[in-house]
Structure formats: structure tokens, C-alpha cells
C-alpha positions in Angstrom: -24.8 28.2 6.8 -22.9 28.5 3.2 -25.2 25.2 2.3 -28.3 26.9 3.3 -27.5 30.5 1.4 -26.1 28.4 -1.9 -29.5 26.2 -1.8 -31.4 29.6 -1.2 -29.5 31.1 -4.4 -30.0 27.8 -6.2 -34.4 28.0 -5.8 -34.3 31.7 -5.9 -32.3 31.1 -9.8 -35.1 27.7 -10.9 -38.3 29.9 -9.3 -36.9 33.2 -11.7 -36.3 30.8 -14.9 -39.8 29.3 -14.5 -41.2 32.3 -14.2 -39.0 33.9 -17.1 -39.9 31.3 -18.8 -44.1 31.8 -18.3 -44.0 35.2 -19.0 -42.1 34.4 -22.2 -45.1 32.0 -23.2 -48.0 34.6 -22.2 -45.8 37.6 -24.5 -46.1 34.9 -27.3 -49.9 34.3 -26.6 -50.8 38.2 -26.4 -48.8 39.2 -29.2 -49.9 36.3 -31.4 -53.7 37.1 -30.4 -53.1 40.9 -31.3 -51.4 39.7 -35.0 -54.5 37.5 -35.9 -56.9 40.4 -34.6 -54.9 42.6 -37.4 -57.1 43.6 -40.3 -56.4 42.4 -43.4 -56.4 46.2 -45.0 -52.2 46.4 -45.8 -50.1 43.8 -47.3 -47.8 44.4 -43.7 -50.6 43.4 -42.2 -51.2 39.9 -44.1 -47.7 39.1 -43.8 -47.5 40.0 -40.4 -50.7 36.8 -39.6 -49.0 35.4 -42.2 -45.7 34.5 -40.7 -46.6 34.4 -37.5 -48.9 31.5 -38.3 -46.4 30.2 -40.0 -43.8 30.4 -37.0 -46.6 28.6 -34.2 -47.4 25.9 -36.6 -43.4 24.8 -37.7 -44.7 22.2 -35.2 -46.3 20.6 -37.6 -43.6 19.6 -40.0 -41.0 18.7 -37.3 -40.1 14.6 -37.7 -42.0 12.2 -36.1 -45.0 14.3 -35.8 -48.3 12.8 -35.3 -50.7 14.8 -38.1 -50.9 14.6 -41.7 -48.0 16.2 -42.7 -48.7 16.7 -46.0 -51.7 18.5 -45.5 -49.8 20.6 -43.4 -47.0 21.0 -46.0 -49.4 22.2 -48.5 -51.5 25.0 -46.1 -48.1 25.9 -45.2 -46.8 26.9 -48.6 -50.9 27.9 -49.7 -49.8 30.9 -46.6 -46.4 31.8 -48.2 -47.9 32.2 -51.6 -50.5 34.5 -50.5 -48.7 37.5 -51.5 -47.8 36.2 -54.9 -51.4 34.7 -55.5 -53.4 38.0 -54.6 -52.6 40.8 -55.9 -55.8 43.0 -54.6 -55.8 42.7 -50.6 -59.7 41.8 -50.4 -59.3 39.1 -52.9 -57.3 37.7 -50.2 -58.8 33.9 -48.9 -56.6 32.7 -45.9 -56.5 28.7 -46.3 -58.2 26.3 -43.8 -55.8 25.1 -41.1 -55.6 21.1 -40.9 -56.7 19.2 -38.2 -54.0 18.9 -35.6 -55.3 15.4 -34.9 -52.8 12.3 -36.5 -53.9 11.0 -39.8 -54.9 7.8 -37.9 -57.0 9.7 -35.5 
């Protein structure tokens, strides 16, 4: 009976982290969609899209990834000079994201 009540606990524990672990991953998807719907009309704002652009694609420059990382490298850092390029907010030009395919896609 101890077997059975200890492998209860034990699914009861995996089905909570998977689904701790989903919700996690749709919070990320909401807020990031409610970030990029942000105007562009304060400079919190820009930084706001800003970094959190910059957080979902440090993918990108991780070792042994697939796409071009230079490209990447440079739209990167073309984001993290935005505030010091622009200093009138609707001057502001968000770069064009790479392709996510490998550069011998």
C-alpha cells in the first residue's frame, strides 16, 4: 500500500511540474505578445520591446547554433543602440529580424 501512495505522490509531483512548467511558457507568450503590442510613444516603452526581444532571441547567439550568427550579432546590438541612435521617439526604425533558418539553409 506504501508503494502505491509513494508512486501516487511521485505522478501527482511530474503531472504539477509539467503543468507548472506549461503555464510558465504560455505567461511568457502573453506577456511577450502584450510587450510587442506596446506603442512606441515613451522611451519605457521601446525598451520594454526592446529587451524583451532581446531576451527570446539570446537563442540565437548560443554556440553551435544553426543561423547566421553574425547577422544576428549585428540586429542584436542595431536593438541595444536604439536609444543612443534616436533621440526623437518617432524617428525610431526597429531593425529587421534575420532569418532563423541556418546560413546553409
Amino acid at each position: 500500500m506504501a508503494l502505491s501512495v509513494n508512486n501516487d505522490l511521485v505522478n501527482l509531483s511530474q503531472n504539477f511540474e509539467s503543468l507548472k512548467a506549461k503555464v510558465e511558457a504560455i505567461e511568457i507568450i502573453v506577456y511577450g505578445e502584450k510587450v510587442l503590442e506596446l506603442d512606441d510613444s515613451t522611451w519605457e516603452n521601446i525598451r520594454r520591446k526592446r529587451n524583451y526581444i532581446l531576451k527570446s532571441t539570446d537563442w540565437t547567439v548560443t554556440p553551435g547554433c544553426s543561423v547566421d550568427q553574425a547577422q544576428w550579432s549585428a540586429y542584436r546590438q542595431n536593438l541595444r543602440d536604439i536609444p543612443q541612435t534616436y533621440t526623437v521617439i518617432s524617428d525610431v526604425v526597429w531593425p529587421t529580424q534575420p532569418s532563423t533558418l541556418g546560413p546553409n539553409s
